[in-house]
C-alpha positions in Angstrom: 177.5 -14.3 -6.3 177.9 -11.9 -9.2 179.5 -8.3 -8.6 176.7 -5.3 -8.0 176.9 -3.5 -10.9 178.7 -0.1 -11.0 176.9 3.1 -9.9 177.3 5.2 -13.1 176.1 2.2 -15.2 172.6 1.7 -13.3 172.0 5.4 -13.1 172.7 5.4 -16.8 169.8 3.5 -17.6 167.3 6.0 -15.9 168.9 9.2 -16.4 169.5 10.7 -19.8 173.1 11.8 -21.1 173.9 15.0 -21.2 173.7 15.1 -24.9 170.5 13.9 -24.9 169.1 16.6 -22.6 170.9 19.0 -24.7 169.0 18.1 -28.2 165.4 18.0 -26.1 166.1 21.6 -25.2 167.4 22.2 -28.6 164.5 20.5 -30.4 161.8 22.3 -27.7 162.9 25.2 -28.6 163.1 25.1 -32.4 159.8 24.6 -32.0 158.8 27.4 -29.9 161.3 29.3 -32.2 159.0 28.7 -35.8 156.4 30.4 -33.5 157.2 33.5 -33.9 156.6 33.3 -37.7 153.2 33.2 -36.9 150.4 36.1 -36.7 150.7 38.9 -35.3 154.5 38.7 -35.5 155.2 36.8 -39.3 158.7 36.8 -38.3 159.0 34.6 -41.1 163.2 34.5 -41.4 162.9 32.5 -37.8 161.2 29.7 -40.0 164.8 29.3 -42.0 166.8 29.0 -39.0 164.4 26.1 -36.7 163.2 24.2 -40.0 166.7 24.4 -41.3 168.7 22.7 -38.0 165.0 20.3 -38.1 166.1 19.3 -41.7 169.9 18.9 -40.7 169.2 17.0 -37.5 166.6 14.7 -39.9 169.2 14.2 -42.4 172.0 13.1 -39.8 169.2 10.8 -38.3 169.7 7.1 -39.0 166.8 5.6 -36.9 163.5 6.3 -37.4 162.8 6.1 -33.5 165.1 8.8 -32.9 163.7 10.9 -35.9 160.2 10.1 -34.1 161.3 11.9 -31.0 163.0 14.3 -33.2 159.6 15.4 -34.6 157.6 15.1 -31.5 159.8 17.2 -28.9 160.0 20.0 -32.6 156.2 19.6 -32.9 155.6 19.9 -28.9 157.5 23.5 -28.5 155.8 24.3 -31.7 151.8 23.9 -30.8 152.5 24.4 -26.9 154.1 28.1 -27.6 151.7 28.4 -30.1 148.5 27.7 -28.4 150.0 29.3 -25.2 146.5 31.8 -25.5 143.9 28.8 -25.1 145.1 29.6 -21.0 143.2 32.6 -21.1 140.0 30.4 -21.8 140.4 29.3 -18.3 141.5 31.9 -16.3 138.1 33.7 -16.9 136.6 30.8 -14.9 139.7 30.2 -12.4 138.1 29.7 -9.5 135.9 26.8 -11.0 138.6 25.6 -13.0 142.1 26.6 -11.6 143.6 23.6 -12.0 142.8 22.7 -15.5 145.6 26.1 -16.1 148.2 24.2 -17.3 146.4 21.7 -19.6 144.9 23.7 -22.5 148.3 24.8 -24.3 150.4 21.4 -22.9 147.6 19.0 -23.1 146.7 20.4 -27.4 150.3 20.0 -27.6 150.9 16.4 -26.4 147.9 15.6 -28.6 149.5 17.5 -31.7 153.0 16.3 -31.0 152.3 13.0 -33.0 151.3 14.6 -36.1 155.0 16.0 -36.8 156.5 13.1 -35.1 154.9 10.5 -37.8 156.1 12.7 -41.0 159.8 13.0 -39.2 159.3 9.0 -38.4 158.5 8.3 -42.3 161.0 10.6 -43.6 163.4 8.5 -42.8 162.7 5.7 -45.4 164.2 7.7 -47.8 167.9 8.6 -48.3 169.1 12.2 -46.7 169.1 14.5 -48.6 166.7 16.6 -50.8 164.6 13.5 -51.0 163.8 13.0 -47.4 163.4 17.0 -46.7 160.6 17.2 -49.3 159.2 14.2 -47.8 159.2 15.6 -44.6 157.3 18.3 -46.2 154.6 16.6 -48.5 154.0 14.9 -45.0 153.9 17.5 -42.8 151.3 19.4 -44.6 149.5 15.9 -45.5 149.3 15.6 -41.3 148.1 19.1 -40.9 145.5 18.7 -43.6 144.1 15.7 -41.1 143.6 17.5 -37.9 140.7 18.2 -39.8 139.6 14.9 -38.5 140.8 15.6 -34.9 137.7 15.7 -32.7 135.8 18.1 -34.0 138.9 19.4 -36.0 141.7 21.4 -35.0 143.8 23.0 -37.7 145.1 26.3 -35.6 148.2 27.0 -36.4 148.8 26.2 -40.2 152.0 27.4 -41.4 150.6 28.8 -44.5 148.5 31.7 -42.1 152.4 32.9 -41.7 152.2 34.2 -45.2 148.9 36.7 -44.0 151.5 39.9 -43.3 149.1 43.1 -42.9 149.6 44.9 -45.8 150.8 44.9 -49.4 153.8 42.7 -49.1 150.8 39.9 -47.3 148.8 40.8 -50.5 150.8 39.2 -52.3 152.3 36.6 -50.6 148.7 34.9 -50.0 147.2 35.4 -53.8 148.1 31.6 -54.4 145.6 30.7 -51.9 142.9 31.5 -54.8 144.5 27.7 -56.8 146.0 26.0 -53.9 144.5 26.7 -50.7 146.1 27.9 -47.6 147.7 24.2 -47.1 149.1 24.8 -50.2 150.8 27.6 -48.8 151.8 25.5 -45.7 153.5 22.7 -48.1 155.8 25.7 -50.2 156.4 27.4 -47.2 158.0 23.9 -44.9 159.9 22.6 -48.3 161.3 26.2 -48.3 162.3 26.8 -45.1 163.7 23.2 -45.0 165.6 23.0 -48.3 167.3 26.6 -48.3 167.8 26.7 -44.3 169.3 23.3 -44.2 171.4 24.4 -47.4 172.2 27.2 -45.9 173.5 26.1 -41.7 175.1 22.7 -42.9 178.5 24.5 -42.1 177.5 25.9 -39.1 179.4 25.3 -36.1 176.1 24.1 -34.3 175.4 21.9 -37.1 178.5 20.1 -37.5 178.2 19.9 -33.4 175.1 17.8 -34.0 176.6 15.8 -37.0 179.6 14.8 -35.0 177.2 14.3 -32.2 174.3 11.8 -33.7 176.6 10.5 -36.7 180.5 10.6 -36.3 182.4 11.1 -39.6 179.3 11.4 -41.5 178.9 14.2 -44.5 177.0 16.9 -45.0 173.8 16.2 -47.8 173.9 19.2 -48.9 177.2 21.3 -48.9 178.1 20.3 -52.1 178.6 23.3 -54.5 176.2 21.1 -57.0 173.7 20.9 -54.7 173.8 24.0 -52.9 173.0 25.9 -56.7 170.5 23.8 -57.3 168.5 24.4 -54.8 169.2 27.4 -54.0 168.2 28.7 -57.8 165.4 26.2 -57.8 163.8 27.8 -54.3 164.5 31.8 -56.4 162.6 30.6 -59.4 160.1 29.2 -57.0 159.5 32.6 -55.4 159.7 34.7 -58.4 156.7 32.4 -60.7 155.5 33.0 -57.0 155.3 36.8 -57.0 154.2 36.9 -61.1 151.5 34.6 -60.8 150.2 36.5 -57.6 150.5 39.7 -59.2 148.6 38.7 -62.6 145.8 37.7 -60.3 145.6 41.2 -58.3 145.7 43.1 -61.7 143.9 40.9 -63.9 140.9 39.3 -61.8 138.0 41.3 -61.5 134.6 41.4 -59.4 131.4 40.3 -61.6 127.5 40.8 -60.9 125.8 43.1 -58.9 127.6 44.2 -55.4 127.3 42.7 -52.4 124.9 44.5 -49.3 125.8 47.5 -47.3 127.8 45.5 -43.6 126.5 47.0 -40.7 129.0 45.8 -38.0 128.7 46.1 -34.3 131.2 45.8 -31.9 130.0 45.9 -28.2 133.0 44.7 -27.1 131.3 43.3 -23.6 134.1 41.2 -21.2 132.9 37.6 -21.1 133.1 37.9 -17.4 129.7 40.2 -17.5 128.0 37.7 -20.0 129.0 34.6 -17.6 127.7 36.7 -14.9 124.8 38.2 -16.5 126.0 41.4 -15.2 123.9 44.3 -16.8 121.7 43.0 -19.5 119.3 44.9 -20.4 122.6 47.6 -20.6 124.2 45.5 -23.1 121.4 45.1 -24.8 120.8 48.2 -25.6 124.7 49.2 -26.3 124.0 47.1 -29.2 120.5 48.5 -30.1 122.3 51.8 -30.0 125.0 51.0 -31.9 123.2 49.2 -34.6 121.1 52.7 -35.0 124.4 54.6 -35.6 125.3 52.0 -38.1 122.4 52.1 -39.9 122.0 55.8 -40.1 125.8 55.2 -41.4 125.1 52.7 -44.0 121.8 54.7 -45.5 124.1 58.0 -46.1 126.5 55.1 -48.0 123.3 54.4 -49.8 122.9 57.8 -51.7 126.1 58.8 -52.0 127.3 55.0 -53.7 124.1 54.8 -55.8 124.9 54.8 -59.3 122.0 56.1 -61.9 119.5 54.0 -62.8 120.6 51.6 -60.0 118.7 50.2 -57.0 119.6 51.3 -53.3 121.9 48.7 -52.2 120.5 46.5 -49.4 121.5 47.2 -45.7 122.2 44.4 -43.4 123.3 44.7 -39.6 125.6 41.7 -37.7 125.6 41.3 -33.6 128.8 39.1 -33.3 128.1 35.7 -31.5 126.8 35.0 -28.2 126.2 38.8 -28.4 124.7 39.9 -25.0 123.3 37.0 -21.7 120.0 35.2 -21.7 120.1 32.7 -24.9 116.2 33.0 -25.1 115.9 36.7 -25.7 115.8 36.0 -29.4 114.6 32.7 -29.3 111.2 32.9 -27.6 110.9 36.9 -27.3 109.1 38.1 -30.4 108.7 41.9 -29.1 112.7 41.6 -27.7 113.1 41.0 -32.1 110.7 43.7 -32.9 112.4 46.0 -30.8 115.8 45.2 -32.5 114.5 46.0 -35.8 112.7 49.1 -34.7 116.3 50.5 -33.3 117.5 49.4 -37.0 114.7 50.3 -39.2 116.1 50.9 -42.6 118.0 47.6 -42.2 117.0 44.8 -45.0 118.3 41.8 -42.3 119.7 41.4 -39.4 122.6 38.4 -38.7 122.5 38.0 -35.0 124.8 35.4 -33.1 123.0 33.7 -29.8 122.7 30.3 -28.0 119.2 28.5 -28.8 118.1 25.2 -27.5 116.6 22.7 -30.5 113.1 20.5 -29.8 115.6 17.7 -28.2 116.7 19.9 -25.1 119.9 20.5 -27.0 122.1 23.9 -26.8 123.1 24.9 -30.2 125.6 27.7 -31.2 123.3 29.6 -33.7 123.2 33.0 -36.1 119.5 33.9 -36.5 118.6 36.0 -39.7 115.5 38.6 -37.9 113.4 40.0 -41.2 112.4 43.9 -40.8 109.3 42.7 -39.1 111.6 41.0 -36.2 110.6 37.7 -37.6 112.9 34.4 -37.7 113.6 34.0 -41.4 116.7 31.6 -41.1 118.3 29.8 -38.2 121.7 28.3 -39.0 123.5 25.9 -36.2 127.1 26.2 -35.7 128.5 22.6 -37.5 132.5 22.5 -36.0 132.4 22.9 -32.5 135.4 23.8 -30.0 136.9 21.0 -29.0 137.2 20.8 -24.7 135.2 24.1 -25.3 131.6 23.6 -26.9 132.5 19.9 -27.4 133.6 17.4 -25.5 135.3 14.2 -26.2 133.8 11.4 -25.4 136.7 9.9 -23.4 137.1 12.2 -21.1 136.2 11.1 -17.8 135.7 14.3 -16.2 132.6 16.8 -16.9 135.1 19.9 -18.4 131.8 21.1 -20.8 128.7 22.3 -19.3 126.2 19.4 -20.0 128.6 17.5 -22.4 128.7 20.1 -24.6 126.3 21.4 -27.8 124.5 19.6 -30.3 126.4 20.5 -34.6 124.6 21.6 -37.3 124.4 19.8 -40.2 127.2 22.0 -42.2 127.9 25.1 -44.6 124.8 27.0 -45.8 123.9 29.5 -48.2 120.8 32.0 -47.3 119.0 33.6 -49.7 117.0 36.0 -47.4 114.2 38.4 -49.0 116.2 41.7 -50.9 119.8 40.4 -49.9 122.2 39.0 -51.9 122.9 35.1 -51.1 124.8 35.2 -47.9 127.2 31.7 -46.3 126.8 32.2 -42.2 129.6 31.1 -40.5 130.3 31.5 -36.7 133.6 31.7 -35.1 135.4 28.6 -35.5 134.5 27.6 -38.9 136.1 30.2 -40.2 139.5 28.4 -39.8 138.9 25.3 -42.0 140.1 25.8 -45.4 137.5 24.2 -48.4 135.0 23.9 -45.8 133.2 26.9 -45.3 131.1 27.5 -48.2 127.8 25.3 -49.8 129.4 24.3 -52.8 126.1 23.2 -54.9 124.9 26.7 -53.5 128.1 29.1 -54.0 126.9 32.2 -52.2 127.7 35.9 -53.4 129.2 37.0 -49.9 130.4 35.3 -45.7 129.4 36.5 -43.1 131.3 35.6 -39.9 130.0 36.3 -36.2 132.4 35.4 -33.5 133.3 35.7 -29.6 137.1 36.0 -29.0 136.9 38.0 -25.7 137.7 34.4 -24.3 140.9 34.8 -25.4 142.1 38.2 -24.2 144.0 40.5 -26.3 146.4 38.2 -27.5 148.0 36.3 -30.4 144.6 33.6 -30.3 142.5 36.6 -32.0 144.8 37.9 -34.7 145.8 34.3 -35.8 141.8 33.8 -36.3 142.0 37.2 -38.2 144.2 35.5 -40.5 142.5 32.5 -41.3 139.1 35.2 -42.2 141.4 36.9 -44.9 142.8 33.6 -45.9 139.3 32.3 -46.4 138.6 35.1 -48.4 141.0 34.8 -51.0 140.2 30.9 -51.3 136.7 31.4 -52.1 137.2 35.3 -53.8 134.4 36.3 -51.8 134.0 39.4 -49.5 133.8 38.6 -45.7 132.1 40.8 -42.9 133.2 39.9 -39.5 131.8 41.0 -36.5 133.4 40.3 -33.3 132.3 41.0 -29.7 135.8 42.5 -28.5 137.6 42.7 -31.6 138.8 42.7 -34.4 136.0 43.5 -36.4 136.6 43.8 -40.5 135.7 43.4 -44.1 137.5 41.7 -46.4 136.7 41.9 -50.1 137.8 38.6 -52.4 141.3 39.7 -52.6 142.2 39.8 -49.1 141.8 42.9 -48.9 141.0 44.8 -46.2 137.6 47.7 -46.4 137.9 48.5 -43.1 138.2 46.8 -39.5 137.9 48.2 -35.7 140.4 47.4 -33.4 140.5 45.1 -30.0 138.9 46.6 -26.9 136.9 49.2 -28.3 132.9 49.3 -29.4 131.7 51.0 -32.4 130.4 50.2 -35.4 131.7 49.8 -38.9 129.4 50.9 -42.3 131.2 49.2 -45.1 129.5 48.8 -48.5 131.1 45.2 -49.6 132.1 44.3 -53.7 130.8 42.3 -55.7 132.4 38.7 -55.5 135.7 37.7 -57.9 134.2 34.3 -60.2 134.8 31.4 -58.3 138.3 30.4 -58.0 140.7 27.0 -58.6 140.7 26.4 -55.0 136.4 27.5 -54.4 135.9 24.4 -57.4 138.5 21.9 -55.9 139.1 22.2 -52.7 141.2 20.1 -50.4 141.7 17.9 -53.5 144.4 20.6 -54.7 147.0 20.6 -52.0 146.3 16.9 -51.3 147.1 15.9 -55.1 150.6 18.2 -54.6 151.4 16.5 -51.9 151.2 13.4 -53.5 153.1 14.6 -55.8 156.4 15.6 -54.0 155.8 12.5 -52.4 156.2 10.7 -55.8 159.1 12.7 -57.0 160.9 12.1 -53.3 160.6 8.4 -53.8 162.1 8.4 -57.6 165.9 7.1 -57.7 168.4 9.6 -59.5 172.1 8.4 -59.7 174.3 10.1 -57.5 177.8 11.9 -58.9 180.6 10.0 -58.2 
């Protein structure tokens, strides 16, 4: 009879070292860490620190299966601190859905994890160094470019949104968004923050920790005085064509054609747990009504005192934000509830309104109606990228999370032409986040008009990282963007990322801003995706050339 194997040998096998747990934890929270880079915060030196010791533990990784866990337990802290907001979602509806609490941020997370730890995984066929950093970068952002294709999409998050700091010094850090997109962005930010912070924590007493730790006796990539200049010069070049190129643009690019409408935007700021409830209706509806009034009055003073001689009176148009007030088929099948809207806002050219309709097949559909002065439908469009787990739900899912399955897409971006308005690109809530996919490009409209709901988030980070991606979209497309939102943050952008003016969270009012003319269409607005894809490719090329290494 063989000899029972030892205690500490057979609990070995199930229970990790103490090492082991220790680079988890580490890993976890690098990942949380690179958070904090994103809006509201943009603490944007954190990014050097957890991408740097991400590059150095990379670099000291010789199997890919370990740099696959690397990536995953880095990408998990990363989405699961930074979709920690989603929670809020279901707390409104806790006692139907209290134990669903803990999946929103965790489960998004688990199902994002895979898209850093493939890149990190990958990264690894190429020698350490410089190489397999900018690697690890081309495929990052490559991966982030495809939750596009995630469900319904899901590109929260993006590094690039890091660059959106309120303010001048965000003015010009997001101008390149205009040639390459804000995944563009994403890819010079990562190969940044990996190159100079691994460069720069190398000699590091944590560092050489985990180099002793994963690797014994093995050498830092890139300590090497040669090295170190090189790319340490190459990453100050980098940002200084950076800052000239975004400055030209701010100083040299101007607005052409005729300007854009008058933005009447109301903020009702109504909790969603009165709209669930249908608590007080016909009082919300008539919040808005008298908002929209003030607005109006507002925006015809703006009118006279903007008109230029021998120039028309610039056209006045009023947004509700979406899913404004309860009851989805006050606008659809009430014709006198329409009048009355436009009565409240006579003066108005068009109203953009955001409510729930159901189509001929029995479907719901997340709509924006355009009412003409006469309260009549003039355009309907259907909200095309729907929520995933929230307006949309996967079909394998077992359990019924979305009321009746979910709603029915629209076909996709839009341009209006309504009667006396400039052509206008509708886009509700979501949309607004998916870079070179929010504007008709055989129909390139002269302005955007986003309605959106983000009361379901509370006042957290959720709504200001969506503010964001509105000003990034903005700059991508050099068109002005008038956002109305039902608790906040309400604004208007004009092509440059720019802000005209915006109301805060929590509070209702109304903003009367008279919108530019747009900038001509830009690199990115022609191109697209195709830009930050081919740059990708690109690094990925120059990663996988040879050079000779000094002796």
């Amino acid at each position: 009879m063989s000899a029972p194997m030892p205690r500490k040998i057979v609990f070995s096998r199930f229970y990790p070292k103490r090492e082991t747990l220790c680079f988890a934890a580490i890993l976890l929270g690098l990942g949380g860490l690179a958070t904090l880079a994103l809006p509201p915060l943009h603490g944007l030196p954190v990014l050097l620190l957890s991408f740097g010791l991400l590059g150095h533990i990379l670099n000291t990784t010789q199997s890919w299966k370990r740099a696959a866990w690397t990536g995953a337990l880095f990408g998990f802290g990363f989405y699961a601190a930074g979709l920690y907001w989603l929670v809020h979602a279901v707390l409104i509806r806790a006692d139907e859905f209290w134990w669903f609490v803990p999946f929103p941020s965790l489960g998004c997370a688990l199902i994002l994890a895979p898209t850093v730890a493939t890149p990190a995984a990958l990264s690894t066929l190429l020698p350490a160094g410089i190489r397999r950093l900018s690697a690890f970068a081309a495929l990052w952002t490559l991966f982030d470019m495809g939750r596009s294709f995630i469900f319904s999409g899901f590109t929260w998050n993006a590094l690039g949104s890091c660059l959106a700091i309120p303010g001048p010094v965000g003015q010009l850090l997001i101008q390149p968004a205009a040639w390459v997109g804000e995944d563009g962005l994403t890819l010079g930010l990562v190969a940044l923050a990996l190159l100079c912070g691994t460069t720069m924590l190398e000699q590091t007493p944590l560092a050489r920790w985990i180099s002793r730790t994963l690797n014994p006796g093995h050498m830092p990539y890139l300590c090497l005085p040669h090295l170190r200049r090189r790319v340490l010069m190459c990453s100050g070049a980098g940002l200084l064509a950076w800052g000239m190129a975004a400055g030209l643009r701010l100083y040299t690019v101007q607005p052409t054609g005729e300007p854009g409408p008058i933005a009447v935007i109301v903020q009702g700021n109504v909790p969603e747990t009165e709209k669930i409830g249908r608590q007080s209706p016909r009082d919300i509806f008539m919040r808005y009504l008298g908002l929209t009034a003030q607005g109006v009055q507002a925006a015809q003073a703006l009118q006279t005192t903007q008109r230029k001689p021998g120039e028309h009176f610039r056209p006045i148009v009023f947004l509700w934000p979406e899913t404004s007030f309860p009851g989805y088929d006050l606008i659809q099948n009430s014709p006198r509830a329409r009048q009355a809207i436009m009565e409240w806002a006579v003066g108005a050219d068009a109203g953009i309104i955001g409510a729930l309709r159901m189509d001929d097949s029995g479907h719901y559909r997340n709509s924006v109606v355009a009412l003409a002065p006469d309260g009549a439908i003039e355009a309907v469009y259907d909200k095309a990228r729907l929520v995933p787990f929230g307006e949309y739900q996967p079909p394998f899912i077992p359990l019924q999370i979305v009321p009746q399955g979910g709603m029915a897409a629209g076909p996709g971006p839009q341009t209006w032409h309504l009667a006396d308005v400039p052509a206008v690109g509708p886009l509700i809530c979501y949309e607004v986040i998916f870079s070179g996919d929010v504007v008709n490009a055989q129909d390139r409209p002269r302005w955007l008009a986003n309605v959106t709901n983000d009361a379901w988030f509370g006042n957290s980070a959720g709504p200001r990282q969506h503010l964001s991606s509105v000003r990034l979209r903005a700059v991508e497309e050099g068109l002005p963007i008038a956002r109305a939102a039902n608790t906040g943050i309400s604004v208007a952008y004009d092509g440059m990322g720019r802000m005209l003016d915006h109301l805060g969270w929590g509070r209702p009012g109304v903003l009367s801003v008279a919108l530019p003319a747009p900038l001509p269409p830009t690199l990115f607005g022609r191109l697209g995706q195709s830009i930050p894809l081919a740059l990708c490719l690109m690094l990925l090329g120059l990663a996988c050339i040879p050079y000779p290494r000094r002796p």
